[in-house]
Backbone as numpy.savetxt, mean C-alpha at the origin, in Angstrom:
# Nx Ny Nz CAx CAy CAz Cx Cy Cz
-19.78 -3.24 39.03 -18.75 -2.27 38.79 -19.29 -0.84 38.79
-20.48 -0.32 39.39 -21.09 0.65 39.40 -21.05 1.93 37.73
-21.02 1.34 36.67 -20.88 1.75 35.32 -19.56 2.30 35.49
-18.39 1.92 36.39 -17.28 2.37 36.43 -16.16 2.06 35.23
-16.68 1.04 34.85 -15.57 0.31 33.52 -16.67 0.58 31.85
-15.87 1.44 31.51 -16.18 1.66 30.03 -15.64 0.74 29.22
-16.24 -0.05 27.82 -15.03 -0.85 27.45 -15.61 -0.97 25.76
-14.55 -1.02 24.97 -15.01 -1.11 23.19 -14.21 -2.34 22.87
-14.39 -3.38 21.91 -13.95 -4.26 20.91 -14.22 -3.85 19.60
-13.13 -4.65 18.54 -13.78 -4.39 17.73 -13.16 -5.24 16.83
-13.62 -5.45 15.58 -12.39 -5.76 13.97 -12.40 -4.95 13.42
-11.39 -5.14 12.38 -10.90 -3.82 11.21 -10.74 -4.90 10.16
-11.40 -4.78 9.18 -11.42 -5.17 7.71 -11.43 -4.21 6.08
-10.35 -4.36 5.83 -10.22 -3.73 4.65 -9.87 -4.60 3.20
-10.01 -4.51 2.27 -9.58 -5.34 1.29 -9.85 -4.61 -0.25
-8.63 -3.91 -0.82 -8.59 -2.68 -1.65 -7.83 -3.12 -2.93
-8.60 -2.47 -4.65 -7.70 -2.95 -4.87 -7.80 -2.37 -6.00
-6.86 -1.42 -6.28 -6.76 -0.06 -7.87 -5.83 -0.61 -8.77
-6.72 -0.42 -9.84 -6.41 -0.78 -11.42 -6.05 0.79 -12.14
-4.70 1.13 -12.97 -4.47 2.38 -13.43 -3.36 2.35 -14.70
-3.08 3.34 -15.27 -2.49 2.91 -16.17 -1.81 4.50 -16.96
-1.10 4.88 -17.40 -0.46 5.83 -18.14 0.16 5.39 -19.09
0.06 6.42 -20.28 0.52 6.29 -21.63 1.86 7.15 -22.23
1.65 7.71 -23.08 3.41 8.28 -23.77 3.18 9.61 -23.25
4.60 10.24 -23.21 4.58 11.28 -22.68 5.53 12.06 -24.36
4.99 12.11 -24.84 5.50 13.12 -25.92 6.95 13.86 -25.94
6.85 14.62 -24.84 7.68 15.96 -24.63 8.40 15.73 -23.49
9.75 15.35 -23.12 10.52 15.43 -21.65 10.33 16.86 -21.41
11.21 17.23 -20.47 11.17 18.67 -19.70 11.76 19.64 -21.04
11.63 20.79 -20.55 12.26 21.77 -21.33 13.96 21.78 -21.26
14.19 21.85 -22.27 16.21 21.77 -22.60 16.80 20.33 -22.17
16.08 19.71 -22.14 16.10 17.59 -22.26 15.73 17.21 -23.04
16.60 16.22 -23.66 16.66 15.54 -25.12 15.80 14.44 -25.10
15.08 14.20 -26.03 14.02 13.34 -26.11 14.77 11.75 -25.59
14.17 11.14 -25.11 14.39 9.77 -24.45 13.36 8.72 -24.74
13.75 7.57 -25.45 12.71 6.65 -25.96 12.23 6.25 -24.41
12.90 6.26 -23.61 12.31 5.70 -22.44 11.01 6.99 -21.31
10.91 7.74 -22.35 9.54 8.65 -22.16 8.47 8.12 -22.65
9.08 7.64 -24.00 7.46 6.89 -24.93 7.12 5.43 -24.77
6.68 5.69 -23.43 6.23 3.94 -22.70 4.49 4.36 -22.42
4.15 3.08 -22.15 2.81 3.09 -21.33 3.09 1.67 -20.36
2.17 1.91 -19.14 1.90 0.62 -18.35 0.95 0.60 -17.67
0.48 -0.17 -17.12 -0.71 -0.81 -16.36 -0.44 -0.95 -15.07
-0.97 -0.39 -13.56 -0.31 -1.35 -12.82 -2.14 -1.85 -11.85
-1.53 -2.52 -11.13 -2.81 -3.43 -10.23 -2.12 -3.32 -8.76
-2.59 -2.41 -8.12 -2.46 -2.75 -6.77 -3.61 -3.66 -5.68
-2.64 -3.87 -4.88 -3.87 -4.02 -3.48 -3.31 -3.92 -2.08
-4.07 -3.65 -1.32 -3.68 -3.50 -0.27 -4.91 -3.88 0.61
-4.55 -5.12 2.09 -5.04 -6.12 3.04 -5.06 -5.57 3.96
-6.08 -5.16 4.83 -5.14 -5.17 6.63 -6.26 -5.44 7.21
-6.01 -6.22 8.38 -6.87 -6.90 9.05 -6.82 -6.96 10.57
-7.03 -6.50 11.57 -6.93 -5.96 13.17 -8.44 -6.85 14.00
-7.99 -6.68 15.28 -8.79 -6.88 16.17 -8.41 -5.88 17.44
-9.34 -5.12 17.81 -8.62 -3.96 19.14 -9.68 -3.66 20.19
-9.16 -3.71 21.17 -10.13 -3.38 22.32 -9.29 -2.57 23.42
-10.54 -1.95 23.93 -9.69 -0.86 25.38 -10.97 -0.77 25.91
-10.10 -0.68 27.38 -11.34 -0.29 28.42 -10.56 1.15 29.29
-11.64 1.47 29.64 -10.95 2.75 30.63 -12.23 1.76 32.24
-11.22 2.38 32.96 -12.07 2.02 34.54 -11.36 3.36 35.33
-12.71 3.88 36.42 -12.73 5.70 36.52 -12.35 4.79 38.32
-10.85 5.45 38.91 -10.46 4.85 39.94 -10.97 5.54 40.84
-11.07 6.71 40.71 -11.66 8.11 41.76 -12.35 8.85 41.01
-12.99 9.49 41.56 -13.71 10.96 40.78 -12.83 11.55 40.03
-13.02 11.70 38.50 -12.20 12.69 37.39 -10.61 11.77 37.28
-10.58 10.43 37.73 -9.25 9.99 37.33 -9.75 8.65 36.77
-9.12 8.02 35.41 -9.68 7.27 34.70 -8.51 6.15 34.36
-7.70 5.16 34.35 -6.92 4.14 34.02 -7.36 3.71 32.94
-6.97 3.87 31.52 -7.19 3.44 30.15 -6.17 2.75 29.66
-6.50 1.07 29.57 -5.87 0.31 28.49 -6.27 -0.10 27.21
-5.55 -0.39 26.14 -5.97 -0.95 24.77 -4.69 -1.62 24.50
-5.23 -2.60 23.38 -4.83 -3.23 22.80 -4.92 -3.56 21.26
-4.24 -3.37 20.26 -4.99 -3.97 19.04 -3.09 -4.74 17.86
-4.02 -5.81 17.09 -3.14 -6.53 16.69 -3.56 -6.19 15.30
-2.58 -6.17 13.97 -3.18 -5.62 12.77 -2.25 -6.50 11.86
-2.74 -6.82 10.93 -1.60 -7.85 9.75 -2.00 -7.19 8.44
-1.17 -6.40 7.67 -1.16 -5.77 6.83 -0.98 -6.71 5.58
-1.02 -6.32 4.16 -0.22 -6.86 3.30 -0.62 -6.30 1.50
0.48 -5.50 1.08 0.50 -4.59 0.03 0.74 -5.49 -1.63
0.68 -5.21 -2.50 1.34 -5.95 -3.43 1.05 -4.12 -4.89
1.86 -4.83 -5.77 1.59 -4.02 -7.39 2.51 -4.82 -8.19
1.66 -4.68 -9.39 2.09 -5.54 -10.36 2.08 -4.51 -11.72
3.02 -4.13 -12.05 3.17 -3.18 -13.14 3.81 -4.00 -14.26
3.32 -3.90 -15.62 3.99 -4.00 -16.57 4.42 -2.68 -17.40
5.10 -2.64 -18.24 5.70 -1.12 -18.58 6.52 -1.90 -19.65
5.59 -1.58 -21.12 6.10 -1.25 -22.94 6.20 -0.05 -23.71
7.09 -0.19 -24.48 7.24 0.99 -25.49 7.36 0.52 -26.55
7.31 1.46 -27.49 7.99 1.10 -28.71 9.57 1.00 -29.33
10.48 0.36 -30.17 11.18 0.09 -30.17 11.77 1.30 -30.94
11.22 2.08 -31.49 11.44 3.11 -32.66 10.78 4.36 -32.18
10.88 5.19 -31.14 10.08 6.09 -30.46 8.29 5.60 -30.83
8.46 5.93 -32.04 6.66 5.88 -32.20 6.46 4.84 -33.31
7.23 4.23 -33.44 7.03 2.65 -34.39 7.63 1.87 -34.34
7.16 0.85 -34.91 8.10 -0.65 -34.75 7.39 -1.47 -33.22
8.53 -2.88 -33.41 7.65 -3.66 -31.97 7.33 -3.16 -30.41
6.75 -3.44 -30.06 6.93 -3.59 -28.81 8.04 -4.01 -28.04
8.53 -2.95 -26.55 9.41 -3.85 -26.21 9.31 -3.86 -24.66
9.89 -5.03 -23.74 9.69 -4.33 -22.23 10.92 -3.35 -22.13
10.12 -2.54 -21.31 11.04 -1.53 -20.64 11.62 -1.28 -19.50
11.29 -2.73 -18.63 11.71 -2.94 -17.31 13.18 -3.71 -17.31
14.10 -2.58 -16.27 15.53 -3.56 -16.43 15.41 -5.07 -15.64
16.23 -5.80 -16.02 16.48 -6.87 -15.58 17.05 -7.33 -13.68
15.75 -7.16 -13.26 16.12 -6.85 -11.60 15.61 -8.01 -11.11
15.68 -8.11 -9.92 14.94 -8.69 -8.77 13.57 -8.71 -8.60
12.84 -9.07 -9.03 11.00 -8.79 -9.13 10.68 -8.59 -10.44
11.28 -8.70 -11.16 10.80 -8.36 -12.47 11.05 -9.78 -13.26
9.79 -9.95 -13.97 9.57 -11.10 -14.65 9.65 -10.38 -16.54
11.06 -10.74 -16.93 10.60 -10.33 -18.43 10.19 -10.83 -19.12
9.53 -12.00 -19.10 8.99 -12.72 -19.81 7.87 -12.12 -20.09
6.94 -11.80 -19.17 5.42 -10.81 -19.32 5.78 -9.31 -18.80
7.25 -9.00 -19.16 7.44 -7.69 -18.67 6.63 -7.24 -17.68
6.83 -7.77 -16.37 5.83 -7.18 -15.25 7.10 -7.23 -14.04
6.51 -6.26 -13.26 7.43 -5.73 -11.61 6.47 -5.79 -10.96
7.18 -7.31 -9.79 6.13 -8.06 -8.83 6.35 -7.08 -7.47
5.93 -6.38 -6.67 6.22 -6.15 -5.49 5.75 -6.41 -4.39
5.62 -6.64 -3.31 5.27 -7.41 -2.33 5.66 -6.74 -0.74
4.73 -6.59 0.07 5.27 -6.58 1.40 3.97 -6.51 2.63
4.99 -7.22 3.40 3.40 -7.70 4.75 3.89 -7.30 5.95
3.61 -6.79 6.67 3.68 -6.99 8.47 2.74 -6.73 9.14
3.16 -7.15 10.27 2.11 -7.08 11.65 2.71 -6.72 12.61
1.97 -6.53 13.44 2.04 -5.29 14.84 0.97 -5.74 15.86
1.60 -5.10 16.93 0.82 -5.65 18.33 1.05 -4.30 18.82
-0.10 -3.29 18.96 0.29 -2.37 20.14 -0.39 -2.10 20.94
-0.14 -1.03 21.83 -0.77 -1.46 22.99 -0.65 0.47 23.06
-1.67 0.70 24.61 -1.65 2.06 25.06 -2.11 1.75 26.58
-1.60 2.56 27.71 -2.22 2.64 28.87 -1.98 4.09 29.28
-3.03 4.49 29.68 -2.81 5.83 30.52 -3.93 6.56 31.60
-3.62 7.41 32.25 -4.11 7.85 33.48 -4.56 9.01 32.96
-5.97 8.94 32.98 -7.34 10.23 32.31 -7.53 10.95 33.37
């Protein structure tokens, strides 16, 4: 091929995953009435997956003109898991959850499950 075809492969591996957490907030905004649902704390745990394979070649058809294809396939996948308590009495008394009663939310361990994945196939060709 007279070093006419340039060409890269490759994988992509990532695998991430943050632990964080905030506590009471004392004071709402200025001229807003205090809200027990200010004096919370929670925890949350994320992560985030993504995983690819991609390759492109360029091949030079004439002098200074180049035909470049790629390809790469990638499968993502996110999650967080927050729990979120307060107190029942602004600053005393039990514990309580503070998560409404939704879709992803487990009140039993007061935690909000979230979840989401996709994948992709794309592609590029062009004339250098």
């Amino acid at each position: 091929l007279d070093d006419r075809l340039v060409w890269t492969s490759g994988v992509f591996l990532s695998d991430q995953t943050v632990d964080s957490g905030n506590s009471y907030q004392l004071l709402g905004m200025i001229g807003q009435p205090f809200s027990d649902s200010l004096n919370s704390y929670n925890t949350s745990t994320s992560t985030a997956n993504s995983k690819a394979v991609y390759s492109q070649a360029s091949y030079e058809l004439v002098q200074n003109l180049k035909l470049t294809a790629g390809l790469r396939y990638t499968k993502d996948k996110a999650t967080l898991n927050t729990p979120q308590f307060g107190r029942m009495f602004t600053f005393f008394g039990p514990e309580i959850c503070q998560l409404p009663n939704v879709p992803g939310v487990d009140l039993a361990s007061c935690t909000r499950y979230l979840e989401n994945s996709f994948k992709a196939a794309t592609y590029n060709i062009s004339l250098d």
